[in-house]
C-alpha positions as CSV (number, residue, x, y, z in Angstrom):
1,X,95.6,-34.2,90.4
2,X,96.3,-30.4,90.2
3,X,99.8,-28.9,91.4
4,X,99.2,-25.7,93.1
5,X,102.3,-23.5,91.8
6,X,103.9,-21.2,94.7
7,X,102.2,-18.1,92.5
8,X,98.8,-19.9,93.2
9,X,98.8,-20.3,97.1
10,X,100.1,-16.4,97.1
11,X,96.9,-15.4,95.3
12,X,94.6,-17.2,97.4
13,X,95.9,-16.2,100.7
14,X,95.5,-12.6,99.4
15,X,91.7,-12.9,98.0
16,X,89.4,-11.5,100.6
17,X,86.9,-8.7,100.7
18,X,88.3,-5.4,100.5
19,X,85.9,-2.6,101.4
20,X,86.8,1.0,101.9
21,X,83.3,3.7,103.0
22,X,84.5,7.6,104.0
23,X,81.9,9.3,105.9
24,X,81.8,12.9,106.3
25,X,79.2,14.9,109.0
26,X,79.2,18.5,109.4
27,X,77.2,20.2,111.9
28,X,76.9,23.9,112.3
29,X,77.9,25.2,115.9
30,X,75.8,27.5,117.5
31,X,72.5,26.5,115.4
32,X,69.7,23.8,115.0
33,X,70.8,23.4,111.4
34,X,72.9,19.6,110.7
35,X,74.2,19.9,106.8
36,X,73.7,16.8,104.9
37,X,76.5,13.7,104.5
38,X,77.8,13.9,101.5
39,X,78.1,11.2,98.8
40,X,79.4,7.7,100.2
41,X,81.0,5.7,97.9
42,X,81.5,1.8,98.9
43,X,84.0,-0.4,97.0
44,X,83.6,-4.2,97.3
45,X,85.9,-6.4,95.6
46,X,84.9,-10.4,95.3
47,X,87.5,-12.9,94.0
48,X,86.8,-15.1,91.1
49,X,85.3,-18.8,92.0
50,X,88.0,-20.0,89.8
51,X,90.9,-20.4,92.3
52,X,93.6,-20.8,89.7
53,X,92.7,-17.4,87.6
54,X,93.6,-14.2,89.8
55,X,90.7,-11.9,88.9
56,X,88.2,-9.9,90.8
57,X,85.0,-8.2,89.9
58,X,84.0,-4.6,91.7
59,X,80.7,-2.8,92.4
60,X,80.6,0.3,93.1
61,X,77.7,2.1,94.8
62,X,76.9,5.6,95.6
63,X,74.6,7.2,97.9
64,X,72.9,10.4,96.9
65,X,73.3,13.2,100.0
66,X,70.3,14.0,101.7
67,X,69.1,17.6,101.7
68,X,69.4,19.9,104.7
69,X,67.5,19.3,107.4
70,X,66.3,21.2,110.6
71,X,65.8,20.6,114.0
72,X,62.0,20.3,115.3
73,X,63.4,22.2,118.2
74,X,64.9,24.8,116.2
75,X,63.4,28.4,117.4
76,X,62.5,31.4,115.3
77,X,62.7,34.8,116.3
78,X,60.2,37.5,115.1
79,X,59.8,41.7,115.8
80,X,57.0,43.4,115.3
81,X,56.8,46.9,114.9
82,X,53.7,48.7,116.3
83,X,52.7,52.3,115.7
84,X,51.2,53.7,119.1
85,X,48.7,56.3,118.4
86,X,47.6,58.9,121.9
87,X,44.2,57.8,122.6
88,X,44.2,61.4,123.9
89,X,44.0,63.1,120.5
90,X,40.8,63.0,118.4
91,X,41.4,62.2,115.0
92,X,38.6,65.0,114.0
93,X,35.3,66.8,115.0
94,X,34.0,69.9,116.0
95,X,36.1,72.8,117.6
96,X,34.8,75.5,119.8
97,X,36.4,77.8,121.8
98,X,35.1,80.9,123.7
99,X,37.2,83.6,125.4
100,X,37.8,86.8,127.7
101,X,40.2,89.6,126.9
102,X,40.9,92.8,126.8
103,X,41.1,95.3,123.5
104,X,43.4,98.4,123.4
105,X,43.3,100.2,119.7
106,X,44.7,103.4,118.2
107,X,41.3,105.0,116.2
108,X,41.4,107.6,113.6
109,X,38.9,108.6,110.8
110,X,38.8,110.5,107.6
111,X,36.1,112.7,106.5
112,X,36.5,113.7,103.0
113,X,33.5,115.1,101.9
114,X,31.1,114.0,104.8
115,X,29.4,116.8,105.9
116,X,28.8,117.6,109.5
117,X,31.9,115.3,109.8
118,X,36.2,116.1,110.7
119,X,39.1,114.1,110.7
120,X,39.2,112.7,114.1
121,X,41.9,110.3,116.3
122,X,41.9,108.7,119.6
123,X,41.8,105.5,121.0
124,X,39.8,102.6,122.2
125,X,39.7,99.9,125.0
126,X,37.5,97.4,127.1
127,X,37.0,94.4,127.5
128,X,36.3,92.0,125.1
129,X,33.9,88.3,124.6
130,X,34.8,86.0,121.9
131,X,34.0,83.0,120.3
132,X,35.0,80.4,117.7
133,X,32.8,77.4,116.5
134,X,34.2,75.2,113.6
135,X,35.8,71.9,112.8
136,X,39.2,70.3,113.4
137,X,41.5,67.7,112.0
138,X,43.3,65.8,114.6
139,X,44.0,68.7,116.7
140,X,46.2,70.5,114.9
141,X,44.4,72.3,111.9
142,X,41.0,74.3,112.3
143,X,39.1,76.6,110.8
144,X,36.4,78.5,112.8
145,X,33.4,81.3,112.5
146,X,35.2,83.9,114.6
147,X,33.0,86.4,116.7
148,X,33.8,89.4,118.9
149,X,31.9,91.7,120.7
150,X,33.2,94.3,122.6
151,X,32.0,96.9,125.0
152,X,34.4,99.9,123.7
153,X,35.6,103.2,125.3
154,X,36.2,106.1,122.8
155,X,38.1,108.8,123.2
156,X,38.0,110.9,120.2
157,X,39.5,114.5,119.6
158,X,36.7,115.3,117.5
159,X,33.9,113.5,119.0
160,X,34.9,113.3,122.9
161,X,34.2,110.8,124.9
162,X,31.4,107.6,124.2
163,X,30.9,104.4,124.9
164,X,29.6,101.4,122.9
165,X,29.0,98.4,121.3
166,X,31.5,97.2,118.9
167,X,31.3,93.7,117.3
168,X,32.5,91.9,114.1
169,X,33.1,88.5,112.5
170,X,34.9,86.6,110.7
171,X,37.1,83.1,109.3
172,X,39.6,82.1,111.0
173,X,42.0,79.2,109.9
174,X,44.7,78.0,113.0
175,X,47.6,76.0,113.4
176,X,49.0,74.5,116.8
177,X,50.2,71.5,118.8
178,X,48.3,68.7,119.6
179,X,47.4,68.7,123.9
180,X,49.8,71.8,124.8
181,X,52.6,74.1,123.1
182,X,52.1,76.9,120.4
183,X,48.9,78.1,118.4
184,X,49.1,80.4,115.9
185,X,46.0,81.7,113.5
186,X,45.2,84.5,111.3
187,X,41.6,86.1,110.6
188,X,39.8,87.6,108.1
189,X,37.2,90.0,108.9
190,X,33.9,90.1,106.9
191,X,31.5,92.3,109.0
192,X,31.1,94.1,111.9
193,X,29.6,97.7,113.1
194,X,30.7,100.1,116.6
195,X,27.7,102.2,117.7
196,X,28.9,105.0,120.0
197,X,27.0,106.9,122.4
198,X,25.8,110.6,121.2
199,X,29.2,112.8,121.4
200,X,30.1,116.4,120.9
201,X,27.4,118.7,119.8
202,X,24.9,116.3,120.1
203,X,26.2,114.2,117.1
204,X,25.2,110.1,117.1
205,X,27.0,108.0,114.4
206,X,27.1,104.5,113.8
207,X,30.0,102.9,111.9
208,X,29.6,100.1,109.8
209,X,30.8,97.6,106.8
210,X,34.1,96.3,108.9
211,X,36.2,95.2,107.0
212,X,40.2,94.0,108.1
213,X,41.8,90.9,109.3
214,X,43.5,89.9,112.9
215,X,46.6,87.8,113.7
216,X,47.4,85.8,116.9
217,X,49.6,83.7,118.3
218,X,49.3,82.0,122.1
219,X,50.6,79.4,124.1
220,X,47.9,76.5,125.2
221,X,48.0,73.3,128.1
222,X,45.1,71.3,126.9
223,X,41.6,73.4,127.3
224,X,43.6,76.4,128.6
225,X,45.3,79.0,126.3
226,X,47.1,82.7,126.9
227,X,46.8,84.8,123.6
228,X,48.1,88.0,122.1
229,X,46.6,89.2,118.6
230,X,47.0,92.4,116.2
231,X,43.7,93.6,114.3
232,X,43.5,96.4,111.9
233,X,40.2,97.0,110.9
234,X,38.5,99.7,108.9
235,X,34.5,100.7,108.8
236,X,34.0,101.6,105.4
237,X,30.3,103.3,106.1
238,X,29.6,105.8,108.6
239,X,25.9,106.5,109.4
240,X,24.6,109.9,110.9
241,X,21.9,108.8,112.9
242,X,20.9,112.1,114.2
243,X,22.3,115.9,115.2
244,X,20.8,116.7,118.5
245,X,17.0,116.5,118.3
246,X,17.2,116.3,114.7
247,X,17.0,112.8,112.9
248,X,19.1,112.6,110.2
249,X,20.1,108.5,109.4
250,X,22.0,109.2,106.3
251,X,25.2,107.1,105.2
252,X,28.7,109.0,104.8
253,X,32.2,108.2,102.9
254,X,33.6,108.5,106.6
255,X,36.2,105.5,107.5
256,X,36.5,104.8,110.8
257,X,39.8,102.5,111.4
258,X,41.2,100.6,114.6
259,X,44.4,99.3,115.1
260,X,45.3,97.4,118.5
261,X,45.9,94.5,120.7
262,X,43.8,92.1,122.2
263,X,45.3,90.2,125.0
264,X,42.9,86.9,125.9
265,X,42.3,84.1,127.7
266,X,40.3,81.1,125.8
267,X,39.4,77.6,126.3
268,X,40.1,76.0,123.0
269,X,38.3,72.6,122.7
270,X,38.4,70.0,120.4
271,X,35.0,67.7,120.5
């Protein structure tokens, strides 16, 4: 028979199973996001089957965390940013815009050698038709054919007074504002001719070879624009159609020259 000591009974009352697990859980406030437990470590301590030896084996096991997970009922929030383009302005095509105004210009020419022929200066008005056909790019550049024709007054201290038919052409390259607000261009003349009536002393010239440019500037509300322009413009040929009864149709080194305003109404449109 074995005698338990005193030391024996102590050791066996206070065998047992000794486990110790820490748990940590953190969860983010406000959001559908739960951050993973960390590592758990469990510690389990079994007593020997050998009452009378006090010893104890351990295990030890450790749990890996889990990565971050996300609620299915999380939401996402996405903003898209959209470019809105007028549906009102074309993007390009043709441009064509016709007009009514009114011409007032300062006139002087110099004879030189011309025969038959004197300095002269007056003026010129009347009223004026014009027209521009060309191509645009989305309403805000264009470049046009420019033509004018004009039904012109003269009075001339030198050649009296005549009436006739002026016209010229030209390029004309423009800037303005989409729909309404400021237009501003400038033109360059390339050809053009005023044919008077007979004046003084029977004397019928024709002047010819115009050559100048034009600036404008005007204020437009879609199809409707108000316009203001400066021309100077010089006709490099003068031709003596006839002196009285007499024909004559010879070319001179006369220049004829205008310098003036046109004040116009147009309806610019872009197609």
């Amino acid at each position: 028979m074995k005698i338990f000591t005193l030391a024996t009974i102590i050791a066996l009352a206070s065998t047992g199973f000794a486990q110790t697990r820490t748990t940590s859980t953190s969860t983010r406030s406000g959001a559908a996001r739960t951050t993973a437990a960390p590592a758990t470590t469990t510690t389990v301590t079994t007593p020997s089957s050998d009452a009378a030896v006090v010893d104890s084996e351990t295990t030890t096991t450790t749990v890996a965390p889990t990565s971050p997970s996300y609620s299915a009922s999380e939401n996402y929030s996405q903003t898209t940013v959209v470019e809105e383009k007028d549906d009102r302005i074309s993007a390009g095509g043709l441009f064509l815009e016709p007009m009514l105004g009114y011409n007032r210009s300062e006139s002087s020419a110099r004879s030189g050698a011309a025969p038959l022929l004197t300095d002269t200066s007056g003026n010129l008005e009347g009223g004026a038709l014009g027209l521009r056909v060309g191509v645009h790019a989305s309403e805000i550049i264009w470049l046009a054919a420019d033509g004018r024709y004009m039904r012109a007054n003269m009075r001339d201290s030198a050649y009296d007074t005549a009436a006739g038919d002026l016209w010229n052409a030209g390029a004309t390259l423009g800037l303005q504002t989409p729909i309404s607000g400021v237009r501003v261009w400038g033109t360059y003349i390339m050809g053009g001719q005023y044919d008077p009536a007979a004046g003084a002393g029977a004397l019928d010239v024709k002047f010819k070879d115009a050559r100048g440019w034009r600036a404008g500037a005007g204020l437009h509300v879609k199809a409707f624009s108000v316009n203001l322009e400066y021309e100077d413009i010089t006709h490099d040929t003068t031709e003596v159609q006839s002196l009285g009864s007499v024909a004559i149709g010879s070319d001179s080194d006369l220049d004829f020259n205008q310098k003036g305003y046109t004040l116009s109404l147009s309806f610019p449109m872009e197609l």
